[in-house]
matplotlib code that plots the C-alpha trace (Angstrom):
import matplotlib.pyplot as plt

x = [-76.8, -77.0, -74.1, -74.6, -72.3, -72.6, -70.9, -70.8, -69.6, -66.2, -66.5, -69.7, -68.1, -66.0, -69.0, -67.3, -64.6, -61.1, -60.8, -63.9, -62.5, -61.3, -64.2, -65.9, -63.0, -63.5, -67.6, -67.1, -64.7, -67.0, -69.9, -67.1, -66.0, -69.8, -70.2, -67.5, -68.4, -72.3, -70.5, -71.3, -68.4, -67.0, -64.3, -64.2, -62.6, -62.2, -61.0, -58.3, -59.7, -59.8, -56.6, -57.4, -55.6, -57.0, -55.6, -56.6, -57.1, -53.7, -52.2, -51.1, -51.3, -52.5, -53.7, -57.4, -60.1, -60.9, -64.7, -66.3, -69.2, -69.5, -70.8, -67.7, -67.3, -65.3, -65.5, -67.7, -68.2, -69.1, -71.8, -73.5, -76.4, -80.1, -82.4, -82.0, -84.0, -81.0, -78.2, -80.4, -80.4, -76.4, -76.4, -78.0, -75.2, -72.7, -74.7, -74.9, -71.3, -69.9, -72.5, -73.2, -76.1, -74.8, -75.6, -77.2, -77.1, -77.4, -74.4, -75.2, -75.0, -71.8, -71.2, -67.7, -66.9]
y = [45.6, 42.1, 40.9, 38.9, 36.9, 37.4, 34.4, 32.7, 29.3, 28.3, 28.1, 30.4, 33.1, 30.7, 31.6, 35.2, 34.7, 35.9, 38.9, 40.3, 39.7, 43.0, 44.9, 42.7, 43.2, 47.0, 46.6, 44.4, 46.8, 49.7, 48.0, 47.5, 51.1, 51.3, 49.2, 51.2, 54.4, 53.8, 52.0, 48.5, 47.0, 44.8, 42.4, 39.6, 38.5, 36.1, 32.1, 30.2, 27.7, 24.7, 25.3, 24.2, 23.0, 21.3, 21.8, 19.4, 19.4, 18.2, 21.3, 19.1, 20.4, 18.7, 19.5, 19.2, 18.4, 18.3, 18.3, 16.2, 18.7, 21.6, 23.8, 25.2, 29.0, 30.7, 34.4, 36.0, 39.4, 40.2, 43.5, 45.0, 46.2, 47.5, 44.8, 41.4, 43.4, 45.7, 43.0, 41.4, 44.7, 44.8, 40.8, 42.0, 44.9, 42.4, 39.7, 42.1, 43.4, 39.7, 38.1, 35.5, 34.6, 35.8, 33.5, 35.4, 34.3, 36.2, 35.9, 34.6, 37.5, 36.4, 39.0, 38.0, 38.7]
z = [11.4, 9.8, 7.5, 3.9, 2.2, -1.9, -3.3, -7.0, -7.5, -9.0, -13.2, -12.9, -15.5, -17.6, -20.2, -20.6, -23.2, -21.7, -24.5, -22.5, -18.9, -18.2, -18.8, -16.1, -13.6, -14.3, -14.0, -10.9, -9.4, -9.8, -7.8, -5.5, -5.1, -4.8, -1.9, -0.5, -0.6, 0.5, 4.0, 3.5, 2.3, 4.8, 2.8, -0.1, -3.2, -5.6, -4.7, -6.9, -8.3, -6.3, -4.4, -0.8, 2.1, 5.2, 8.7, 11.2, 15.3, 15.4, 13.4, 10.7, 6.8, 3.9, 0.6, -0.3, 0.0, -3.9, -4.0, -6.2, -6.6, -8.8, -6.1, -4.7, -3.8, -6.3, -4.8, -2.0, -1.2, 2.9, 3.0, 6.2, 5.5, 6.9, 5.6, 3.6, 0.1, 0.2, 0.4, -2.6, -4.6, -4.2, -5.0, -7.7, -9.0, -8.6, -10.8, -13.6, -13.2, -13.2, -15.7, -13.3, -10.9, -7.0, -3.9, -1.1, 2.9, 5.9, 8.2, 12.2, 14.4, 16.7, 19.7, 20.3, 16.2]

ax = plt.figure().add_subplot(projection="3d")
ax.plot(x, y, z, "-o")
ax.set_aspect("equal")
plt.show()
C-alpha cells in the first residue's frame, strides 16, 4: 500500500495567535487519534524551528544548514493508505485541524524499508 508524506512549511501557523494554540493542538491531535484508529498512521510530528545539524561522509557534526528559503518543513505526518484521493482527504483533516494548507507526496516504494 503506497505511503504519503503530509508536511506544512516552517512559520505556516504563526497566523494563529498563541492564546488560540491549544485548541489547534487538541484539533490536530484528534485527526491524529483518527489516523490511528482507521490504521493508517505510520509516524510524524512537528520540526523545531530551524534547528538542524549536518553530518557528513566523514561522521563529522556541524550545525546547519540555515536555509535561506522559506520553504522549510516544519512538521510532516507519514500515512499508508489505498489511493492518493484518500491521503488528500486526510491532507485535508489535518489542514483544517492546523489552519494551514498541508503538502501532499507519495513516498517511493523501497522493498528493503
Amino acid at each position: 500500500m503506497p505511503r504519503y508524506l503530509i508536511s506544512f512549511d516552517d512559520g505556516a501557523m504563526d497566523h494563529i495567535p498563541a492564546q488560540e494554540m491549544p485548541a489547534v493542538a487538541d484539533a490536530a491531535h484528534e485527526v491524529l487519534r483518527a489516523a490511528k484508529a482507521a490504521g493508517v498512521w505510520v509516524f510524524g510530528g512537528g520540526l523545531l524551528r530551524q534547528q538542524a545539524t549536518v553530518v557528513g561522509v566523514d561522521g563529522q557534526a556541524e550545525p546547519g544548514p540555515f536555509p535561506e528559503t522559506k520553504a522549510v518543513l516544519g512538521g510532516f505526518s507519514v500515512i499508508e493508505v489505498a489511493e492518493r484521493a484518500d491521503a488528500l482527504a486526510w491532507a485535508a483533516r489535518f489542514a483544517r485541524s492546523c489552519r494551514c494548507a498541508q503538502e501532499v507526496r507519495e513516498i517511493m516504494h523501497d522493498p528493503e524499508a
